[in-house]
N, C-alpha and C positions, 0 to 999 in steps of 0.2 A: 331607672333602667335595670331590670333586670341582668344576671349573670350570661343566660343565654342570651337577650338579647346584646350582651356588649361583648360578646364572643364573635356572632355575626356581624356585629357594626364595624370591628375592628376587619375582617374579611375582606365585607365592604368599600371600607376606608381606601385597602391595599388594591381593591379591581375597578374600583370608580374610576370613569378617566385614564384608565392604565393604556399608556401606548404599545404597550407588551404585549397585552391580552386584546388588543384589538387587530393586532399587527399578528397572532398568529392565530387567532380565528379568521382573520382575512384569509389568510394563506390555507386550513384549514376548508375552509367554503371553497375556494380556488382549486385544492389538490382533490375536493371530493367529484367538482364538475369535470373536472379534467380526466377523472378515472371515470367518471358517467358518460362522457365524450366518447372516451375509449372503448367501452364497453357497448357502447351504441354502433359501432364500428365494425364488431364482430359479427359473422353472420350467423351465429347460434342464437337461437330465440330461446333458450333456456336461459341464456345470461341476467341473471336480475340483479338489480343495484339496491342496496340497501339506502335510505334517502339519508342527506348529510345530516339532515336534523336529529335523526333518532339513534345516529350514530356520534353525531358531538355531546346527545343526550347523555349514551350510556357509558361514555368517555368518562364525563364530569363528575357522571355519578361515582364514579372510583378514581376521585383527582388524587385524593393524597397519599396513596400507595404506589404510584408510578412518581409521583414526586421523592418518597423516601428513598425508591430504589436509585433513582437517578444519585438524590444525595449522596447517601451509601455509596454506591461506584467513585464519586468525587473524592470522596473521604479517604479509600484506598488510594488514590490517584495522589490525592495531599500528603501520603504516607510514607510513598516512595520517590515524590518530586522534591528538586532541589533547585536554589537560586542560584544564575550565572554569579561569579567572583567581580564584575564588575558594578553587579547590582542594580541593572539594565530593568529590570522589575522589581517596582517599591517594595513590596511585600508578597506571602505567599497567598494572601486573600486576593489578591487584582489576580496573581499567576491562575489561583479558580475560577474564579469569575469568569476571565477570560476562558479558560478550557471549556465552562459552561456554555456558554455563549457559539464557541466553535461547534462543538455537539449539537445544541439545538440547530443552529447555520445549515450544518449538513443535515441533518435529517428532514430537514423542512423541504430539502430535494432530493433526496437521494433513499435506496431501501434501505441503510442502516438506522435501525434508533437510535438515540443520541446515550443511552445505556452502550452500545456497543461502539460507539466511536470513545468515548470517554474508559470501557474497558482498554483498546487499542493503545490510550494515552500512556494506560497504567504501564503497559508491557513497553513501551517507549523510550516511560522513566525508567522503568525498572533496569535498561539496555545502558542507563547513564547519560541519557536527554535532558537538558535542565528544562527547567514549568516553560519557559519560553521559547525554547527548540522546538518540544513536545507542540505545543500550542501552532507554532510555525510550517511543522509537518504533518501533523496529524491528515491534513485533507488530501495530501498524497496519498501517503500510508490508505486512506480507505478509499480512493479512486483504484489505487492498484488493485486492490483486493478487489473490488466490484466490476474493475474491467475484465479482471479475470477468472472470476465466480470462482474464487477464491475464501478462504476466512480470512477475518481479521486479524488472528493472533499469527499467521502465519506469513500475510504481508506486514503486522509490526514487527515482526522477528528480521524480516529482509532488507527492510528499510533501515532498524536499527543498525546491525552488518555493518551495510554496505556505507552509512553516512562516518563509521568510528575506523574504518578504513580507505577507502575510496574517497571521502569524505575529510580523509588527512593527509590525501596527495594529489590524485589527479583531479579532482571539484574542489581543493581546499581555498583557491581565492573567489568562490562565487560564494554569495549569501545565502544561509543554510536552506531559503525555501526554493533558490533555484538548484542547490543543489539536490533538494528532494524529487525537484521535479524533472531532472536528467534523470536520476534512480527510478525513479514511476514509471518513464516511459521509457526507460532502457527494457525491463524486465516484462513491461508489458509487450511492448513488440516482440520481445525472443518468444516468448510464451505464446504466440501468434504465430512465429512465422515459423518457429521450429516445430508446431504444433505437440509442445509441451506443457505441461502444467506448473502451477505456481511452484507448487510443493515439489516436487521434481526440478524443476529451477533451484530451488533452496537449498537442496538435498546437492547438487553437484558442484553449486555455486558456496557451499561449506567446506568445502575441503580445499578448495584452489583459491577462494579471496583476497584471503592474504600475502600469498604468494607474488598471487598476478599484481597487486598493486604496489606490491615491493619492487616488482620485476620491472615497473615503470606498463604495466600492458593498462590501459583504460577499460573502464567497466564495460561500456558497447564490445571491445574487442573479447572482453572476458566470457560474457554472458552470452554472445552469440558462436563465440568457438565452443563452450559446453552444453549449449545448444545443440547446435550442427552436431556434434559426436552423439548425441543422443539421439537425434531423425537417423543417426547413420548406424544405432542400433546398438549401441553403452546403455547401459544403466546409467539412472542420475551418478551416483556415487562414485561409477567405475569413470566417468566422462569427466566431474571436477578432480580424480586422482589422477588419472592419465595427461592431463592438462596442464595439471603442475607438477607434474615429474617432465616434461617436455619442455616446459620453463627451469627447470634444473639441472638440464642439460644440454642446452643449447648453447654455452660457453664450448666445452667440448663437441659439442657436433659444428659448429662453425670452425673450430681450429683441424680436426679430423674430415671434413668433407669440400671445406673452402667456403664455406656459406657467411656470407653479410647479416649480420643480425643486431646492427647496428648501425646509429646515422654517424656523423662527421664529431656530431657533440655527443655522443655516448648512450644516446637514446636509444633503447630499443625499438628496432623497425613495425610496423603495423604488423599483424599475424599472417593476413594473406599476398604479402610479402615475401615472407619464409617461408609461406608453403609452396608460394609461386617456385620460391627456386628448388625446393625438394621436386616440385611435380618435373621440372625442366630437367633434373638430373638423373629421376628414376620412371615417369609416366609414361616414356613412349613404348607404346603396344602392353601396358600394365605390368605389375611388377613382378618380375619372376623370383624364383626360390634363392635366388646368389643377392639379390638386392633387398629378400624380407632379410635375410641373414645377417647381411651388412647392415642396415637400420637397427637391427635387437640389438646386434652388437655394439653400434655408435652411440644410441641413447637408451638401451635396458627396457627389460620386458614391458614396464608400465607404462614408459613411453612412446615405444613402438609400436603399441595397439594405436593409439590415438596418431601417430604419425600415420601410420599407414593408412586410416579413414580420412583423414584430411589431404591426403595428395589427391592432385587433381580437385578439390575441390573451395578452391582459390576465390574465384569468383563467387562462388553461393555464398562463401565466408563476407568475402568483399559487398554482397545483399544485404546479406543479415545484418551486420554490421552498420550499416549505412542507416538502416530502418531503424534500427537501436538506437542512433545517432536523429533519428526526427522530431524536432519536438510537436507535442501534441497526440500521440500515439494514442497513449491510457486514456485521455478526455475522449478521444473519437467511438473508443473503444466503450467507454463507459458513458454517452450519450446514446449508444445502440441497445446497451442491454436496459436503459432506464426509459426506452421508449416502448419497454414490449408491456403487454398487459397485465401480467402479475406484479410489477415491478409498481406502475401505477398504482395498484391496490396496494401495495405494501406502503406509498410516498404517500398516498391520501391517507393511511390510519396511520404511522408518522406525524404528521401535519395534526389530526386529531388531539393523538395521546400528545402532543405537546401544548394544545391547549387546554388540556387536563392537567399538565406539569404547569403553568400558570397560576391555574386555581389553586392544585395542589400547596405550590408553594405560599400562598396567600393566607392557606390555611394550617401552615407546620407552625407558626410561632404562636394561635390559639389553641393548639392541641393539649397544652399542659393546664391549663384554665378550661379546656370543654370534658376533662378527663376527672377535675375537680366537680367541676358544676354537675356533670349526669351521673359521682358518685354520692 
């Protein structure tokens, strides 16, 4: 046998039979009807479909450059990933493998490629996720992102946050994937209902995080009061500073106004709560020049902005909050934008390039032996 041919035969050997490679050419053939479905759908007759054949064709024919990149991306991912202290994952080869595995998962449904879910991870570890957290939230982290046509590096940035604080008080007895998934759909509904954006989320939700979870306030409560200050016309940044300057002085405005900001056991009270009783002391017929006065003065100029936007608005607060508090949000939210047509095109060549990443991989451990053989 020749050199080339035991270059191919060993290729062979790896796709023969492979349940791998039939399992996402399956899905492959599946995501391209699906988008041919769709596009059948449309009432533009200019819409034409390229046939799955000549597009798994031209997939293959460049299998092993989308396979290096993907490696590559893992390789960074291996760089900055660490193993839990109890050793809950044998080694960092399974902690890969597994991330591998999650990546292709998602993208076999969803418009990220599995290059950008495995980026995601990278930014995950990098936040201080061990391989096995990372592994665990990742499919959050990129649900949120895509419910909210968002990027990815900017819902792992949120995600990471909110799990190394929020995540060490108020979710710290749930298991870190349901905690990711309170986090996904807390930020996806504020982001909805406060008809704010992710990164504007991020940007207000940085500056008062830590605060509020010190403060005992829960993330729903957190993200939907810097929310609301934002529909009510703050800035991101002025809405998470305003937020927790008000959480810094609310020991004092309770003892100077009479206000309950506390339960029986030490807790602090829900938010719309304390505004309830602000609105009941200062909202009837709206606030005049002697009661902004008194507010600047009870809780200081940073505070007072955001006091003043939230009186009277108890209830909206007590909404958003609630919606924040549902689960299922970001999935609902992100079955809607994965049902629209471009979204299809993007999940069917997905589906493709990952059966190019099979090939590919089949063919990276002949490459130093075909590199040989055609010099």
């Amino acid at each position: 046998m020749s050199t080339g041919q035991g270059i191919l035969h060993q290729i062979k050997v790896r796709l023969v039979g492979s349940d791998e490679l039939s399992s996402v050419l399956k899905k492959a053939t599946g995501s391209v009807e699906n988008f041919k479905r769709a596009g059948e759908q449309m009432k533009s007759v200019g819409v034409k479909m390229l046939g799955a054949g000549v597009a798994l064709g031209s997939a293959l024919a460049g299998a092993v450059a989308p396979a290096m990149r993907l490696e590559e991306s893992l390789a960074n991912l291996s760089s900055v990933s660490t193993l839990p202290m109890d050793d809950s994952i044998q080694d960092m080869k399974t902690g890969m493998l597994e991330a591998k595995k999650v990546a292709l998962e998602w993208s076999s449904s969803h418009t990220q490629s599995a290059k950008e879910v495995t980026d995601a991870m990278y930014d995950l570890a990098s936040a201080g996720l061990t391989v096995n957290q990372v592994n665990d939230v990742a499919t959050q982290t990129m649900a949120l992102a895509s419910a909210t046509r968002a990027d990815a590096a900017e819902s792992s940035a949120m995600m990471a946050k909110a799990l190394n604080t929020f995540g060490q008080t108020q979710l710290a007895t749930l298991p870190i994937g349901e905690r990711a998934n309170a986090i996904m759909d807390t930020f996806a509904a504020v982001v909805k209902g406060a008809k704010t954006t992710l990164p504007e989320l991020g940007a207000a939700l940085k500056a008062v995080m830590g605060t509020a979870s010190n403060a005992g306030l829960t993330i729903q409560e957190t993200a939907a009061t810097v929310g609301l200050l934002q529909t009510r016309g703050l800035q991101a940044e002025q809405a998470g500073t305003a937020l927790s300057a008000v959480l810094r002085q609310l020991p004092k405005a309770a003892s100077e106004l009479g206000l309950k900001v506390e339960d029986a056991s030490g807790r602090l009270l829900p938010m719309n709560d304390i505004i309830s009783q602000l609105t009941a002391r200062y909202a009837d017929g709206g606030l005049s020049v002697k009661e902004m006065s008194e507010i600047q003065k009870v809780f200081g100029d940073e505070a007072a902005r955001g006091i003043q936007l939230l009186i009277g608005q108890e209830g909206a607060l007590k909404d958003l909050t609630a919606a924040a508090s549902t689960s299922g949000a970001a999935m609902g939210m992100l079955a809607f934008q994965d049902d629209a047509f471009g979204a299809q095109a993007r999940i069917a060549w997905n589906n493709v390039k990952t059966a190019a990443l099979v090939l590919g991989d089949a063919m990276l451990p002949a490459l130093p032996s075909a590199a040989t053989w055609l010099g």
